[in-house]
C-alpha positions in Angstrom: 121.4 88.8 104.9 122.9 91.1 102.4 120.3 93.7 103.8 120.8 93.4 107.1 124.7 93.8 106.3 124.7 97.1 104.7 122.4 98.3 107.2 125.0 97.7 109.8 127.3 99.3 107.5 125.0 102.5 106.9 124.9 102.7 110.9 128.1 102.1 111.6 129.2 104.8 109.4 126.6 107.2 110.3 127.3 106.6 113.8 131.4 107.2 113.4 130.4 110.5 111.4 128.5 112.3 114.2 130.7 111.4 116.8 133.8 111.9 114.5 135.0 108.8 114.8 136.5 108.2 111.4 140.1 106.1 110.5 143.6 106.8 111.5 146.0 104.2 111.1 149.0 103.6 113.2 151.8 105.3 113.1 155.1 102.7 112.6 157.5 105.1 112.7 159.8 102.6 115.0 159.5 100.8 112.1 160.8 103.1 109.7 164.4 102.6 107.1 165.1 105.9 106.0 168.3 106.4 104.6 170.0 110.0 105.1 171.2 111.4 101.8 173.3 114.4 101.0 173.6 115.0 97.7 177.2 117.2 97.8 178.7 114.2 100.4 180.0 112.8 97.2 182.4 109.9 97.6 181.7 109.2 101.1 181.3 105.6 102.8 178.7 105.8 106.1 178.4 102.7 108.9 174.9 102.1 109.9 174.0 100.1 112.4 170.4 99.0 113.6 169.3 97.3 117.0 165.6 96.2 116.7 164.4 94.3 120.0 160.5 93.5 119.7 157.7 91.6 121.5 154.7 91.2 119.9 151.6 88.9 121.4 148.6 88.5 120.2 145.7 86.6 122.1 143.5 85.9 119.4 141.4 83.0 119.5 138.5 82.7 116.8 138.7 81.1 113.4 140.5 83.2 111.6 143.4 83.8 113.8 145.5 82.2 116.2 147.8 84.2 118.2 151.0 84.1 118.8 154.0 85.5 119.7 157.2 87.3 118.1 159.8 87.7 121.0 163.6 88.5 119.7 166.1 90.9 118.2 167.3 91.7 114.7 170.9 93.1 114.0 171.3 95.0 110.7 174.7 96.5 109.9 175.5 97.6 105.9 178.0 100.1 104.9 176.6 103.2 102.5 178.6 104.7 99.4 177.9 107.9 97.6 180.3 107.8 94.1 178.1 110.4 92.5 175.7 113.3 94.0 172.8 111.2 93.1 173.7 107.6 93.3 173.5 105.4 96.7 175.2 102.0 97.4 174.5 99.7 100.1 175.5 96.5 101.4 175.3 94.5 104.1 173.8 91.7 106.3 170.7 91.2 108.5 170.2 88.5 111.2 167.7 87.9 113.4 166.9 85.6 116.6 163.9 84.6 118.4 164.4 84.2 122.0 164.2 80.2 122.8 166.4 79.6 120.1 169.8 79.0 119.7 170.0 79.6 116.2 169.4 82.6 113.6 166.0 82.1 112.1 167.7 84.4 109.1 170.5 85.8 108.1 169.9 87.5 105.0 172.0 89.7 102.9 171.2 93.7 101.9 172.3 94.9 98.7 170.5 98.3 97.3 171.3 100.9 94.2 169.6 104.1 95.2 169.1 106.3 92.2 168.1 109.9 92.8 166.4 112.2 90.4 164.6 115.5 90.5 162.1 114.1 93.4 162.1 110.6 92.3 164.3 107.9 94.0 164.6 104.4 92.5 165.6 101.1 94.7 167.3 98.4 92.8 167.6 95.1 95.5 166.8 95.9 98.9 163.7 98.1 99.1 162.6 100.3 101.7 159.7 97.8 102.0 156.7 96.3 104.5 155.8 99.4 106.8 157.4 102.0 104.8 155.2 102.1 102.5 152.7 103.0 104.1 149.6 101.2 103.2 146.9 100.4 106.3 147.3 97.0 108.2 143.9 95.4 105.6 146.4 95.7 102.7 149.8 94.7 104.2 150.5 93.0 107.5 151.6 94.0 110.1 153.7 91.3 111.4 155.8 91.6 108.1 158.0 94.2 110.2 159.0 91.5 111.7 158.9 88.3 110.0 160.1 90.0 106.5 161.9 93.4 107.3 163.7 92.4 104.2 162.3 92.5 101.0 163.9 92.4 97.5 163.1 93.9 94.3 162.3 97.2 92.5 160.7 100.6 93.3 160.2 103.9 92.6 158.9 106.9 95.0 158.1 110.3 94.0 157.4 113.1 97.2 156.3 116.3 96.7 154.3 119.0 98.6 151.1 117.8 97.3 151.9 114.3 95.9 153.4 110.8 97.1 153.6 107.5 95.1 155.4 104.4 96.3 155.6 101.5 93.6 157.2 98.6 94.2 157.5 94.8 93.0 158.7 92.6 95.7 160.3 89.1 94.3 159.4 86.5 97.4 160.5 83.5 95.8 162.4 82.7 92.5 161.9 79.4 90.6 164.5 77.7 88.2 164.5 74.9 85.4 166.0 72.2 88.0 163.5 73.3 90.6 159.7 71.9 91.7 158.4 75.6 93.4 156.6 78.0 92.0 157.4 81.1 91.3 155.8 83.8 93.8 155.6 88.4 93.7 153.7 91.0 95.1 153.4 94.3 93.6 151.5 97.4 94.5 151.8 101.1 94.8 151.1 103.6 97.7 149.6 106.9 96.8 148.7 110.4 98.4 147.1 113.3 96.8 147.1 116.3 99.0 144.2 118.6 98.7 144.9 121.1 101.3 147.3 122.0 103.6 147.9 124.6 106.4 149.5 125.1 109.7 146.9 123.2 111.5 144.9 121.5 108.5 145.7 118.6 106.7 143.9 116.8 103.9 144.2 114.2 101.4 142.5 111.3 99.0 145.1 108.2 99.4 144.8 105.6 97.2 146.4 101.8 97.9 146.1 98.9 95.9 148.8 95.2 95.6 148.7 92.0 93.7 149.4 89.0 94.8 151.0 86.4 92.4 151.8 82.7 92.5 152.9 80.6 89.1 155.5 79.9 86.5 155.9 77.5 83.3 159.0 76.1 84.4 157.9 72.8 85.9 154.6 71.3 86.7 153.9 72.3 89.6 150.6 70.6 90.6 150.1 73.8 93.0 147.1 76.1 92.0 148.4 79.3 90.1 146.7 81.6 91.7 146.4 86.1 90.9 144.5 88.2 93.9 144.2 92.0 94.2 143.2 94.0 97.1 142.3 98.4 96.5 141.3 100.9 98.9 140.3 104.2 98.3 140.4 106.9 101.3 140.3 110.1 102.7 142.1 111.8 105.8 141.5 114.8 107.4 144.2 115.8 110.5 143.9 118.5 112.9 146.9 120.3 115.4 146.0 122.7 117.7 148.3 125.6 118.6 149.2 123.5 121.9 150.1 120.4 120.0 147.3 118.4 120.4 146.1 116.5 117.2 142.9 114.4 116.1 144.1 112.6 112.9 140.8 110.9 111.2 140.9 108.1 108.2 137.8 106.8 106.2 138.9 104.0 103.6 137.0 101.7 101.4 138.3 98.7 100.5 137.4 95.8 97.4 139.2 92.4 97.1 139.2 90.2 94.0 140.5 86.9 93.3 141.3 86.4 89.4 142.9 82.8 89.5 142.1 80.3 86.9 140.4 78.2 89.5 139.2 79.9 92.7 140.6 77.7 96.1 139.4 80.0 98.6 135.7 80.5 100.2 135.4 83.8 98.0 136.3 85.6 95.0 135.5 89.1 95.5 134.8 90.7 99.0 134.7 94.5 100.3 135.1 96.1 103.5 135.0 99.6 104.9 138.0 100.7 107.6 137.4 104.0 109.8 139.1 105.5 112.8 139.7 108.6 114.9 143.1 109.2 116.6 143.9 111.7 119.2 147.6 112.2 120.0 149.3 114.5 122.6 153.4 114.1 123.4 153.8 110.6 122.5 150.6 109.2 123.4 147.6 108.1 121.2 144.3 107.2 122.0 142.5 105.5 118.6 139.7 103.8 117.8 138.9 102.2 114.5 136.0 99.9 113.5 136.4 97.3 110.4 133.3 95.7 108.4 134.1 93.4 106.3 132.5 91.4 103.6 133.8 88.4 101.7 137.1 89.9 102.0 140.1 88.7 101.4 143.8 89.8 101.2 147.1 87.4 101.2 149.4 89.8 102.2 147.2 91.6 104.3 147.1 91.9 108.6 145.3 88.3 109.0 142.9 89.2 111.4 140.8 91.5 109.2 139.9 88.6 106.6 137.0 86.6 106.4 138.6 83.2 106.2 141.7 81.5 108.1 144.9 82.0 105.8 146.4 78.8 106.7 142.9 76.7 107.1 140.7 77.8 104.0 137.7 75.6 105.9 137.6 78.3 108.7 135.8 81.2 107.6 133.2 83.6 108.7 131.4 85.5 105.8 130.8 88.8 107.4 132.8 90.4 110.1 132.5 93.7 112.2 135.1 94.8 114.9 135.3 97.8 117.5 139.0 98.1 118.4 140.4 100.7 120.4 144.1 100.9 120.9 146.7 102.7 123.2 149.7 103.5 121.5 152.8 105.0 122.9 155.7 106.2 121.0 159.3 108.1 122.5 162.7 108.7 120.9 164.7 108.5 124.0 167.5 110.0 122.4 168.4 110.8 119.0 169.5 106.9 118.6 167.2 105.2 120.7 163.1 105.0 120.4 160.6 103.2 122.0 157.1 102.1 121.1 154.1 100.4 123.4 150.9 99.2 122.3 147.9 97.5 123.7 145.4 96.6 121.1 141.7 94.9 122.5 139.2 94.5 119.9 135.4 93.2 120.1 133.9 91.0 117.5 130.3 91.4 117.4 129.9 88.1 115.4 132.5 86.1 117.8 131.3 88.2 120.8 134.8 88.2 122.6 137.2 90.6 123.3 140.6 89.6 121.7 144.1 91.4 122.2 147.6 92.3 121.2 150.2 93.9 123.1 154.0 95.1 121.3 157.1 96.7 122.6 159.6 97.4 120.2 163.1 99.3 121.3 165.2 100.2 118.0 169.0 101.5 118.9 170.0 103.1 115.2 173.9 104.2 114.7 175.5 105.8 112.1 178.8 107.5 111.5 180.7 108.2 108.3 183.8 106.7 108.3 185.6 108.8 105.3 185.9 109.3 102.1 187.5 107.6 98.7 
């Protein structure tokens, strides 16, 4: 079995090489906090405001995925204060509403200390988290856009011309002496080493990895404690022509490992291998990526690449191969408006049934600087 798996690998990868179909992944720009700076607007206060109105469906129907479907809107305003040329502070609340529902299903608050030095910037509360920082869908999910736009904690990122590094330690649920839970985290880091880099050429080793983290010695807790690491290792090579035409290709490798006391999933250690071209003219893109994986296994990773059901350990499927091919569609309409499409089918050769997703996400994003103090 293991030989007829890596033979399948060996092809598939062969087979992407000569017809240069090697991974991309998605561009979540829509998705994107970035927070404008300007380090002589000392003493200033800013309103930002944030519309985000999505639909997500997903019509998957094997083992290791359900679908279902995110329909709503989330409202994010927060008020921004420079005292000092290199010191940010932010507050404000977030809410958001599924359609269906009369109620919130959060309202949460935002509270950040942005520290600025040289080219490092340090968040202190509310990070610039899930799809900013920029890990591919294996290692973080997708779906945490939406479900957990907020996440609170610490972290550091350095940018330069030839090097990025994103670390960050997300606290997702505290525990307390008069309290039964268990303590839960998630670190990781995202990194990018450029090795070359021209008007039309682009080139670069990223390297991804998080840890998952479950435990605590404050009560007893009959819960398993449990400790699991995902790492990838990549290489991307992008191409624009002269007319603006690009062919963006990705080739990762990934390894999973489980280092709990007691192991309560189907496997400790798994690996897979993620690969995609993607061609992209004036908003459009065209991609296609293909995913093998092994035994692998990621807890805060896109769902539908792991080889077991998340929420049903007893569902699970040892090896898995998928052809996807996606058409992506992204616009600013403005300067304050954007809007994103997708339609996602994929083919499971071991299911043998084509699954889908479709999104549509419109973000409105205001902001205005109200004066100084």
């Amino acid at each position: 079995m293991k030989r007829k798996y890596n033979l399948k690998i060996a092809l598939g990868i062969i087979l992407l090489s000569v017809c240069q179909i090697v991974p991309a992944q998605l561009h979540n720009r829509i998705f994107e906090q970035n927070d404008s700076f300007v380090q002589n607007d000392t003493q200033s206060i800013r309103m930002h405001i944030e519309m985000f109105n999505y639909l997500r469906n997903t019509e998957y129907f094997d083992v290791i995925e359900k679908g279902q479907t995110l329909f709503g809107t989330m409202f994010q305003a927060h008020l921004s204060y420079q005292p000092y040329k290199n010191i940010r502070l932010k507050g404000g609340l977030q809410a958001r509403q599924d359609y269906g529902s009369s109620n919130f299903i959060s309202v949460q608050p935002i509270f950040t200390i942005s520290i600025f030095k040289d080219k490092w910037r340090h968040n202190f509360g509310t990070l610039q988290g899930t799809l900013n920082y920029g890990f591919i869908e294996p290692m973080y999910n997708i779906d945490r856009g939406l479900t957990n736009r907020i996440e609170n904690g610490i972290q550091s990122i350095y940018k330069s011309d030839k090097f990025y590094f994103n670390n960050f330690l997300v606290w997702n649920e505290p525990t307390y002496r008069s309290t039964t839970n268990q303590e839960r985290f998630t670190t990781g880091f995202v990194s990018e080493r450029s090795l070359l880099k021209t008007q039309r050429v682009y080139c670069s080793l990223p390297f991804q990895g998080t840890l998952a983290h479950r435990g605590g010695q404050l009560n007893s807790n009959p819960n398993p404690i449990y400790t699991r690491i995902n790492a990838s290792l990549g290489l991307k090579l992008n191409y624009t022509s002269a007319s603006g035409f690009r062919i963006r290709t990705e080739n990762y490798w990934l390894a999973s490992g489980d280092f709990s006391p007691n192991i309560t999933q189907p496997y400790k250690n798994g690996f897979a291998s993620w690969h995609t071209l993607s061609l992209e003219k004036n908003g459009f893109e065209l991609m296609f990526n293909y995913w093998a994986g092994r035994e692998w296994q990621s807890p805060v990773g896109t769902q539908i690449y792991n080889n077991y059901n998340y929420y049903s350990i007893n569902e699970f499927r040892r090896v898995r191969h998928m052809l996807m091919s996606r058409l992506l569609f992204t616009q600013n309409i403005n300067k304050m408006l954007m809007l994103d499409l997708r339609f996602e089918p994929f083919y499971d050769f071991e299911y043998k049934q084509i699954q889908y997703s479709y999104s549509v996400y419109l973000k409105l994003k205001l902001e205005k600087l109200i004066g100084k103090i």
